[in-house]
N, C-alpha and C positions, 0 to 999 in steps of 0.2 A: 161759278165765278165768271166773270168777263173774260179776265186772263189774268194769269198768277199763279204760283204755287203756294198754295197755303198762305201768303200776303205775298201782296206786291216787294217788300223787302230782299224776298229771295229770289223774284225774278230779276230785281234790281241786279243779286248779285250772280247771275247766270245757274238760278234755280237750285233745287233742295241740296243739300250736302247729301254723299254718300254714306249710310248708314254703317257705323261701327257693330262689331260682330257681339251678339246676345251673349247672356250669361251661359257659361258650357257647365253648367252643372249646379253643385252643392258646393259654398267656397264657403270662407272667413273673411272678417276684417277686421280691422280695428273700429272702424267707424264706417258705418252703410248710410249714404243718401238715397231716398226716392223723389227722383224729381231731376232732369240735368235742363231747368229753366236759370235765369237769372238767383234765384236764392240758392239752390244746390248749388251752384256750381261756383257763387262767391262764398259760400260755407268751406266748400273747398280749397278753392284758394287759399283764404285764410288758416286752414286747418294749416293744411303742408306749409305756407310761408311762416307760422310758427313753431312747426315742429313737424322736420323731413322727414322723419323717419315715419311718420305716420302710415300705416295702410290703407287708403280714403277708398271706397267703391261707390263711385256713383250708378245708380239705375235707372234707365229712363224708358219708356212704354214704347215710344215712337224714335225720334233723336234729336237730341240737345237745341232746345228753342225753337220744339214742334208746337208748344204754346202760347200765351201770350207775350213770353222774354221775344219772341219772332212776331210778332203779329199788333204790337201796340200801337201809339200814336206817334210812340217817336220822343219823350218829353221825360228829358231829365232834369226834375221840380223836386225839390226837396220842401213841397210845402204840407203843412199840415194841416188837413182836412176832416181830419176826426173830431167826433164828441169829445169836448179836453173833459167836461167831469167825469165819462166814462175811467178815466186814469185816474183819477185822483182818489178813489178807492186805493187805489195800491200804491200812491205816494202823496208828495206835497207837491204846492203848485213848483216851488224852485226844482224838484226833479223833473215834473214836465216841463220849465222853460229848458234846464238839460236836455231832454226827449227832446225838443224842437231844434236846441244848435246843432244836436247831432245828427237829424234829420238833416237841417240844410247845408253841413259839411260834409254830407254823401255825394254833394253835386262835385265839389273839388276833390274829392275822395276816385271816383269812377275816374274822370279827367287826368287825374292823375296817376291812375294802373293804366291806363288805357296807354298813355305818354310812354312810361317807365316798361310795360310792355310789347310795344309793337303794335298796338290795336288801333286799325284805322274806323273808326265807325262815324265818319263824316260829322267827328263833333263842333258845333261852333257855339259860341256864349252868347246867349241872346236877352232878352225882355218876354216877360210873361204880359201880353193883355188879357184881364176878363171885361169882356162891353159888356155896355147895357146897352139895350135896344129898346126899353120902355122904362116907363117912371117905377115902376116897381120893382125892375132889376137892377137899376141906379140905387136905390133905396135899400137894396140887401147887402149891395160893396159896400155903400159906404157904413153901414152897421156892422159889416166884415173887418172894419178897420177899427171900428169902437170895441169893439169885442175882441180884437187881440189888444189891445190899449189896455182892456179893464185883466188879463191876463196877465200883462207884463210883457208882451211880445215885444220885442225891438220892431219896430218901423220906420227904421232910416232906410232898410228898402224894398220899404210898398209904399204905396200913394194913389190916391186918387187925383184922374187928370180930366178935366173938361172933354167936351165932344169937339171942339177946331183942335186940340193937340193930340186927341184921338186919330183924328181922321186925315192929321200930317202925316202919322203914323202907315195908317190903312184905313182906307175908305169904307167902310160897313153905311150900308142903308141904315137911317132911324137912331142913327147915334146920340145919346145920351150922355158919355163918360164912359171912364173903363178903371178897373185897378189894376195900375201898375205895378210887377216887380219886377226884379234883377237878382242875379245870382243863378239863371237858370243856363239849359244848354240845348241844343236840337241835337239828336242822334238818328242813327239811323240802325234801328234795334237789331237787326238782321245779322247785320256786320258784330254788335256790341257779343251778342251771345255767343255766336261763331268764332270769335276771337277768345274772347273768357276760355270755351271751351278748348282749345287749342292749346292754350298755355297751362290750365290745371294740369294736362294728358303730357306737356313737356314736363311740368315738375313732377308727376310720378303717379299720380291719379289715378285710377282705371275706373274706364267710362263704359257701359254696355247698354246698349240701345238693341230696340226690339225685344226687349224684354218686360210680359207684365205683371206688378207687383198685384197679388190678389188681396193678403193679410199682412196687416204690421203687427207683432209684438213683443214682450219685452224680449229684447235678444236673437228675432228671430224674422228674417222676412220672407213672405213664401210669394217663389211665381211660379210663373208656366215655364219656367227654366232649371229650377230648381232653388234649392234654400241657401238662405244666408244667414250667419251665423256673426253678429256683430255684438260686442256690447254696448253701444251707443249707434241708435238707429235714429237720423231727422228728416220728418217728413215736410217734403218742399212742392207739394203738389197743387200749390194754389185753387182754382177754378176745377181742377179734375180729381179734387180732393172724394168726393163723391162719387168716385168709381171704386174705391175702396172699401169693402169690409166693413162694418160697425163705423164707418165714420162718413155716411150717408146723410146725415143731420147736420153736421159740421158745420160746412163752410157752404153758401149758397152758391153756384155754379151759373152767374150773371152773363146774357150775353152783350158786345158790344158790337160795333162793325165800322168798319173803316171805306172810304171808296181815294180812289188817287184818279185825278185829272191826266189827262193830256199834258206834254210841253204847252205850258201857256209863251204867245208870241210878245213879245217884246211889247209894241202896245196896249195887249192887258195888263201887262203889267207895269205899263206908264199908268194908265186908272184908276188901278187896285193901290198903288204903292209898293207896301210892305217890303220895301228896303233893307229894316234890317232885320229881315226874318225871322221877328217875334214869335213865340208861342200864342195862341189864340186860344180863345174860350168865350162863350158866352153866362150870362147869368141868367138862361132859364131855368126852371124846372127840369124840361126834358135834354136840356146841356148838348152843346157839343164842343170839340175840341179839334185842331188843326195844325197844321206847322207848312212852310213852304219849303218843298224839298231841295237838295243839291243840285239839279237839274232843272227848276223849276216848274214843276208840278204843284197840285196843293194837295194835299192828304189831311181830310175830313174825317169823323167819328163821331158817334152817336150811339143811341142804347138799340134803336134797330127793333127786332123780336128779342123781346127782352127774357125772357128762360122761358125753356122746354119743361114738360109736363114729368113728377120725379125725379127733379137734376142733372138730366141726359144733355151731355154737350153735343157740338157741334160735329157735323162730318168733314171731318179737313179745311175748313175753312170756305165749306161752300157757305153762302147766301143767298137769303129771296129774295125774290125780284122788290115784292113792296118795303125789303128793308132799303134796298137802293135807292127806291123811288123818294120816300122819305128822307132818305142822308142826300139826294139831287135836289127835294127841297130847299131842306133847311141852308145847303150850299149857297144855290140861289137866293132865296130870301136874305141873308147878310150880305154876301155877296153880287148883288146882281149882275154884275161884269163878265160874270161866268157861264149866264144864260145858255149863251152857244160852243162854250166848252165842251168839249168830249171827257167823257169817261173809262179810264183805258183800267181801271183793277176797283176789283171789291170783293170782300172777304168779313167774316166775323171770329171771335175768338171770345173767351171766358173767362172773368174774373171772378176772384175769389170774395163774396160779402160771408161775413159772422153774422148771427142772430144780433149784434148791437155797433153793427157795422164800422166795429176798430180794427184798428192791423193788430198783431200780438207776435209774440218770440217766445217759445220755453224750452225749460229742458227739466221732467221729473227723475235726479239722480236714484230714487229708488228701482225704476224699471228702466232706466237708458233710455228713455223715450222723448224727442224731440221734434219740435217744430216752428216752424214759419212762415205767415201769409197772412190773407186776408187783409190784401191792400184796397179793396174798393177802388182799383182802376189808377192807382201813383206808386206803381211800383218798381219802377226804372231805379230810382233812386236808394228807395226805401227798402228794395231787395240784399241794397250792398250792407244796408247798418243790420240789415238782418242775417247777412252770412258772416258781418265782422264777429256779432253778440253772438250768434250760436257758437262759432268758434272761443269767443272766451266763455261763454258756458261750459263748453268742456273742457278747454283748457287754462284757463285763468278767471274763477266766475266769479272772484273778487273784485273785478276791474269796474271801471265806473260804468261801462256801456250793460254790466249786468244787474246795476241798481236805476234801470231806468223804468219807469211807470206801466209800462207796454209790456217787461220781461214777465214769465208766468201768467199774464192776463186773458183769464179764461170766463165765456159766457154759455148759457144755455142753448139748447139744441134750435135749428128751425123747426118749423111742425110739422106733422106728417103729412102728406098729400090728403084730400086735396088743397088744405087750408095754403101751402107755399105758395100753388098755382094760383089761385084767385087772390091772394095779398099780393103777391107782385105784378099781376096784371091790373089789379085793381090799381095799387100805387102810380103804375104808367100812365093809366087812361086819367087818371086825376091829377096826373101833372101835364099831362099835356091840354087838357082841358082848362087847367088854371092858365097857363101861357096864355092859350087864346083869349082868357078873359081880362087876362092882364095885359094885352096886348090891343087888345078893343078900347078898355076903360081907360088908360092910360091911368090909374088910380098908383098912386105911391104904395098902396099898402099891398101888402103877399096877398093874394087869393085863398081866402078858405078851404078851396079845394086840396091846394099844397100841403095845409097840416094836417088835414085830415089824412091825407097819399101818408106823410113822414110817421104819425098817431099807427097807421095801420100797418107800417114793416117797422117801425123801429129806427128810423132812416135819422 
C-alpha cells in the first residue's frame, strides 16, 4: 500500500480497531453469524432489536469490517443493478418493483439507525452522477432509463441531463451527458461498520474476532477455536465466502481497488467543481466509481486485478503497483485537473459475484442454514435490507420483506479452475478493449466485444 491500514478509512480514523478476544472454546447460541461485515452485523441488530432476549454470536476471521463493510467506495445507493428477469423466476414483476422500493428505502433506513444511534460515519445526502464520456456510454444511460420505464420503475428520481448541466455539476473531460439520481448518501464506511459494531456488542451481542470458521453445517460451526452449537446458523461472508468448506464455487471472490488523493487545494477545486459532492460513476465497461471526501480528497475505484487464480483473496488490502497505475489513469483521463495531484492511499478488497451475478437472502428452515450476499459491488445499502429479511426470516417470515423475489434465490455453481480464471480475465481484457474502441469510434452502439465479455461470465 502507499499508506493505510487495510483502506484509507481506518487511517482516516487513527487506524485499525483493537481486536476483541477469539472464541474460548465450544459454546451455544441461539443464533451464530459468520461474518461481523456490514450484513452480520445488521442481522444482528435486527435480531436483538426484535427480540432481546435473543442469544446472537457473531464470528468474524479477522475484526468487524476487515472486509469490504471497511474497504468500499463509500456509496450508500440503494439502486438496482441486477438482471430484474433473473427474479422474476421466483415472483411477479409487482414483487420486484416491491424488491426495488425496498432497496431504495435502505438508503433512509441506515440514515436513520445511524441518527437514532450515535453513529457518526460522516453521512451527507447527495446526487448519483453516471457520465458518458463517449457516444456509446450516452447510449447505454439513456436505454437505462427506457428499461426501467418498460419495468414500471418510478423515475421521478433519475433523469437524464445534457453535458453543460453536467459539467456545472463537475467538469469530466469529453462529456456527453450523465444519469442523474437522488435519494443517495456519501459515507464514510469505516466509521459506518465501526459504529454498527459497537452498538449490536451494547445491546447484548457477542462479537469474537480472530477466530476461523472452517465448516458450516446444519447446527453446527467448526473453527480453530472450537465448535458452535446453534440452530439457526447465517452466513454473511460475502467475497470470502470461498475460504470455506464446500462452498468454494459459491460466490466468486472479485477484486476491486480504491486509491485516495491528497487534500486537493482550494483552486483544484475551483476547476473540478463538484460542490455538491455527488456520487460519481462512469459508463464504461471497465467502470469506475468516486465520491469526494469530507476533507476533500477524491477516493477513486476500479476493478484493478480483477481475481486471483482459485478464488484466493487479497493480503490485507495490499495492492500492485500496476493496479495503481491504472486507477491514476483512469483518474486522470475524467479528471484531468488532477494530473499533478498526489496519491496518499491505495488498497484493494473483495466482492462477492454469483454464477448469475444477483444478490440473494435465504433461510432453509429444515437445516437452520442461512444466508446473505452476493452484492456485485452495492452493498452499503443492500447489506441493511438483508440483515432486516434475514432477521424476519427467523423471526417473522410472514412479513412482506420475506415475499420478496431475491428471498431463497439460488443459482448454480462457478466452474472449476481453470475455466473461472480465463472467463474473468477474458471478460476484463474484453471490456476494456471495447472502451478503447468505443472510445476511438465514437459509434452510439456497445462494442461487440462487451457482449461477448457479459455471453462469457454471465455478467
Amino acid at each position: 500500500m502507499i499508506n493505510g491500514d487495510v483502506s484509507f478509512w481506518y487511517a482516516d480514523i487513527g487506524g485499525l480497531p483493537k481486536q476483541r478476544a477469539p472464541l474460548a472454546g465450544n459454546t451455544t447460541a441461539d443464533i451464530c453469524i459468520v461474518g461481523a461485515g456490514y450484513t452480520g452485523l445488521w442481522a444482528a441488530y435486527y435480531l436483538k432489536r426484535n427480540d432481546p432476549s435473543l442469544d446472537v454470536l457473531v464470528i468474524e476471521k479477522e475484526f468487524a469490517g476487515f472486509g469490504a463493510s471497511g474497504r468500499n467506495g463509500g456509496w450508500l445507493a440503494g439502486e438496482f443493478t441486477w438482471n430484474r428477469e433473473n427474479y422474476l423466476r421466483n415472483g411477479s414483476k409487482a414483487a420486484l418493483l416491491e424488491f426495488e422500493s425496498a432497496l431504495n428505502g435502505s438508503v433512509d433506513e441506515v440514515i436513520n439507525v445511524a441518527e437514532r444511534e450515535g453513529i457518526d460515519a460522516d453521512i451527507l445526502r447527495v446526487d448519483l452522477l453516471d457520465v458518458a464520456c463517449s457516444s456509446g456510454q450516452l447510449a447505454r444511460l439513456e436505454q437505462r432509463i427506457k428499461t426501467d420505464q418498460s419495468y414500471g420503475t418510478p423515475v421521478d428520481a433519475a433523469r437524464m441531463i445534457d453535458a453543460k448541466e453536467t459539467a456545472a455539476r463537475i467538469d469530466i473531460a469529453n462529456l456527453q451527458g450523465a444519469h442523474l439520481s437522488s435519494g443517495v448518501a456519501r459515507v464514510q464506511p469505516a466509521k459506518l461498520v465501526q459504529g454498527l459494531a459497537r452498538v449490536v456488542e451494547q445491546m447484548g451481542v457477542r462479537i469474537v474476532e480472530g477466530t476461523t470458521v472452517t465448516k458450516i453445517s446444519s447446527k453446527n460451526v467448526t473453527t480453530n477455536k472450537g465448535h458452535v452449537s446453534a440452530p439457526i446458523i447465517l452466513r454473511a461472508t460475502e467475497g470470502f465466502t470461498a475460504g470455506l468448506d464446500s462452498q468454494k464455487r459459491e460466490i466468486l471472490p472479485l477484486n476491486s481497488a480504491i486509491l485516495v488523493t491528497e487534500p486537493l487545494d482550494q483552486a483544484t477545486w475551483d476547476t473540478i467543481g463538484w460542490q455538491g459532492h455527488e456520487l460519481l460513476s462512469d459508463a464504461s465497461h471497465g467502470y469506475c466509481y468516486a465520491q469526494r471526501t469530507r476533507e476533500g480528497r477524491i477516493a477513486m475505484g476500479g476493478r484493478g486485478v480483477p481475481y486471483r487464480f482459485g478464488s484466493k483473496t487479497d493480503d490485507g488490502g495490499e495492492t500492485q503497483s500496476e493496479t495503481i497505475r491504472q486507477l491514476r489513469e483512469m483518474l486522470t483521463r475524467i479528471l484531468p485537473q488532477t494530473a499533478n495531484v498526489e496519491i496518499d492511499h491505495a488498497w484493494c478488497g473483495v466482492m462477492g459475484v454469483p454464477r448469475d451475478w444477483c444478490a440473494s437472502v435465504g433461510l432453509d428452515t429444515d437445516t437452520g442454514l442461512g444466508w446473505g450476499g452476493g452484492y456485485v459491488g452495492i452493498g452499503v445499502a443492500t447489506s441493511n435490507l438483508a440483515g432486516r429479511t434475514l432477521a424476519d426470516l427467523v423471526l417473522n417470515p410472514d412479513s412482506a420483506l420475506c415475499q420478496l423475489p431475491w428471498v431463497n434465490h439460488k443459482v448454480r455453481k462457478w466452474e472449476p479452475e481453470p475455466v473461472r480464471w480465463l472467463s474473468v480475465h477474458g471478460m476484463y481484457h474484453l471490456y476494456h478493449a471495447a472502451d478503447a474502441r468505443e472510445r476511438a469510434s465514437q459509434s452510439s452502439k456497445t462494442s461487440r466485444l462487451a457482449k461477448v465479455a457479459d455471453w462469457l461470465t454471465g455478467h
